[in-house]
Backbone as numpy.savetxt, mean C-alpha at the origin, in Angstrom:
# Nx Ny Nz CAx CAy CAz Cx Cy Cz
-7.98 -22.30 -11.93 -8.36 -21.07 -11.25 -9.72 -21.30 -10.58
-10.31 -20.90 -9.00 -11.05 -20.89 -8.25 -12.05 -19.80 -9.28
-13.17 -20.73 -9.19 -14.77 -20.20 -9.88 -15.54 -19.42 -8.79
-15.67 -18.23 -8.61 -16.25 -17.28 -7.26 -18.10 -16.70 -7.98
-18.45 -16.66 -7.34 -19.72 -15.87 -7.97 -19.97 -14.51 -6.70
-19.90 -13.73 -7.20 -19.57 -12.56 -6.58 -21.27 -11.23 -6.87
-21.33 -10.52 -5.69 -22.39 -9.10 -6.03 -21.37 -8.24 -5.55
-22.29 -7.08 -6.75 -21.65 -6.30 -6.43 -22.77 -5.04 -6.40
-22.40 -3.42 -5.44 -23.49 -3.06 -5.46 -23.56 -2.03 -7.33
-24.53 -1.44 -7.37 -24.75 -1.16 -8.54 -23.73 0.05 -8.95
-23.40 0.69 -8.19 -22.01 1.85 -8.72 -20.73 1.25 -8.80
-20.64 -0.06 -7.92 -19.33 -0.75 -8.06 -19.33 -1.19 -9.13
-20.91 -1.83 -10.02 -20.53 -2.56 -10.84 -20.45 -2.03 -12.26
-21.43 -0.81 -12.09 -21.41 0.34 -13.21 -19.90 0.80 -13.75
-18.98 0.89 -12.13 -17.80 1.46 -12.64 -16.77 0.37 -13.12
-17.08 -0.94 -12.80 -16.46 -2.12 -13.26 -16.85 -2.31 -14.61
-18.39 -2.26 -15.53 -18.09 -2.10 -16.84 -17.44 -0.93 -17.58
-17.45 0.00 -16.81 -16.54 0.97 -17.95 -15.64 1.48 -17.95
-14.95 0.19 -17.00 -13.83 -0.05 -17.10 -12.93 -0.96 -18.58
-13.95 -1.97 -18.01 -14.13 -3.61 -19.68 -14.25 -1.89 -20.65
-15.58 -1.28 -20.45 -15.92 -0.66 -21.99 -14.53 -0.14 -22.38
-13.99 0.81 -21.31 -13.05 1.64 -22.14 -11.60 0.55 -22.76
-11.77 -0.48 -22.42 -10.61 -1.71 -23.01 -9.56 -1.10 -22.19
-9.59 -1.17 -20.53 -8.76 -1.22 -19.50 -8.32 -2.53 -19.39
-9.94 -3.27 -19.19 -9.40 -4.92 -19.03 -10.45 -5.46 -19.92
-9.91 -6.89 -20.41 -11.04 -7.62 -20.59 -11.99 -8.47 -20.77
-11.95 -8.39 -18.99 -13.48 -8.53 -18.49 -13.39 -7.89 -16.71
-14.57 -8.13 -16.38 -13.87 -7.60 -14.87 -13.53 -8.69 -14.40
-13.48 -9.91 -13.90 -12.78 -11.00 -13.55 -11.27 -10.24 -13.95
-11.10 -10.24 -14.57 -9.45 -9.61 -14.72 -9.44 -8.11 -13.91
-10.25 -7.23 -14.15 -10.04 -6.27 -12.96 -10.10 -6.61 -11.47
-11.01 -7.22 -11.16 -11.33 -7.85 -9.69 -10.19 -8.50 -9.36
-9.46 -9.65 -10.22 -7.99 -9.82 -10.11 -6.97 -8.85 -9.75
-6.71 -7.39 -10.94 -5.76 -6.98 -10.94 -5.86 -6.18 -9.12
-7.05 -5.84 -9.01 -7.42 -5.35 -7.85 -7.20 -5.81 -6.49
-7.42 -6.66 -6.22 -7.11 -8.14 -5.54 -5.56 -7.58 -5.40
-4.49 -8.23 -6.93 -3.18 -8.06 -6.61 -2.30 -6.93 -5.57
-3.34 -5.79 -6.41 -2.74 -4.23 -5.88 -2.70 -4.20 -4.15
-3.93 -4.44 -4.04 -4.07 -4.54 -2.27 -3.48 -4.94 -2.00
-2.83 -7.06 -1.86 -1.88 -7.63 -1.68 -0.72 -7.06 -1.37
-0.32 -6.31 -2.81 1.19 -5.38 -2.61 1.20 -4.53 -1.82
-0.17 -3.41 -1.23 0.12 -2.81 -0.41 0.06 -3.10 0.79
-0.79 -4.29 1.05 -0.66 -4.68 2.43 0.95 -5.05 3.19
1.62 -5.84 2.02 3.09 -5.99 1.91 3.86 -4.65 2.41
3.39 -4.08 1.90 4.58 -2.36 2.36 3.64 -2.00 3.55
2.58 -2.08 3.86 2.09 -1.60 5.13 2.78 -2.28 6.24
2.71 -3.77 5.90 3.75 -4.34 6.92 5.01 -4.16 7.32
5.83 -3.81 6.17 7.09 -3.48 5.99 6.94 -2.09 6.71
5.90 -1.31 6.30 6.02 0.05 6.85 6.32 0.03 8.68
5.19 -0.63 9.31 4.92 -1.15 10.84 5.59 -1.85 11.31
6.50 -2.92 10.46 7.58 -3.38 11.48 8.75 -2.17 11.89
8.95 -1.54 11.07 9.80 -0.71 10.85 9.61 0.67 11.57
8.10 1.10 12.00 7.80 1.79 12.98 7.98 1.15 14.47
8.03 -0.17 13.85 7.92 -0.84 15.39 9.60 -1.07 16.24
10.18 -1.09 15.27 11.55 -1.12 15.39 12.00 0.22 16.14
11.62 1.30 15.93 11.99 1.98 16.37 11.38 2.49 17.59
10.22 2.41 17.62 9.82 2.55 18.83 10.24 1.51 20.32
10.15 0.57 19.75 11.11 -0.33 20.95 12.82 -0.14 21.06
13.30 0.71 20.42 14.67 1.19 19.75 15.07 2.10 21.18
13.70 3.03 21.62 13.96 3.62 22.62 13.58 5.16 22.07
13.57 6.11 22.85 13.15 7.72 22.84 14.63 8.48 23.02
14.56 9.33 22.14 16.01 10.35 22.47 15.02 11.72 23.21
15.99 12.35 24.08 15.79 13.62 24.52 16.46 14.77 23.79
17.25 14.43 22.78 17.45 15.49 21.83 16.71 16.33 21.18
17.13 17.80 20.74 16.12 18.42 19.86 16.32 18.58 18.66
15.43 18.76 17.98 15.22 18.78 16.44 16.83 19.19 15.97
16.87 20.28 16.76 18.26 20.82 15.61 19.70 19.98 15.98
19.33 19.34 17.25 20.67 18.37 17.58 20.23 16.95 16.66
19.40 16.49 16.51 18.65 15.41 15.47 19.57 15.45 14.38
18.72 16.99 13.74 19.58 17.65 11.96 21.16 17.46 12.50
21.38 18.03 13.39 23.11 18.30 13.08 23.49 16.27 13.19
23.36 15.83 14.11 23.56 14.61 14.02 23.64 14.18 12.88
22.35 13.78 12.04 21.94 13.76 10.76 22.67 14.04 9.69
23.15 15.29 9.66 24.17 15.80 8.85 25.13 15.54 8.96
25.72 15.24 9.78 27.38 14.80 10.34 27.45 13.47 9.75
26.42 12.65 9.94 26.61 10.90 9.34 27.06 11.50 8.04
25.66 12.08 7.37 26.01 12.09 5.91 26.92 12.67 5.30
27.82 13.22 5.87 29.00 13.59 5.43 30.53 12.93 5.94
30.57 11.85 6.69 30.92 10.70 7.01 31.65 10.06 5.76
């Protein structure tokens, strides 16, 4: 495992021991990790989110309205 030496400012790091204190983790090296991970994962679904906006926007624009949308909508799902 990569050896980092890291600052942090003093409320980040205040809230990083009592975190360890309350036996969340322990040490923060393991929070700074688990933290690390979490972002990772969401950056993952942010992407997933934006291709998937992106898909549709190059998909094209309907001139339909909302309630022709719903009825559409409804008709699949009962398909």
């Amino acid at each position: 495992m990569a050896r980092q030496s890291i600052s942090f400012t003093k409320p980040n790091d205040e809230w990083l021991k009592s975190q360890v204190d309350k036996k969340e983790y322990s040490s923060k090296s393991e929070l700074v990790n688990d933290l690390i991970r979490q972002a990772r994962k969401q950056q993952v679904e942010i992407n997933w989110i934006r291709a998937k906006l992106e898909k549709a926007e190059n998909s094209g624009f309907t001139s339909k309205s909302k309630n022709e949308i719903l009825a559409q909508s409804k008709s699949l799902l009962n398909d």
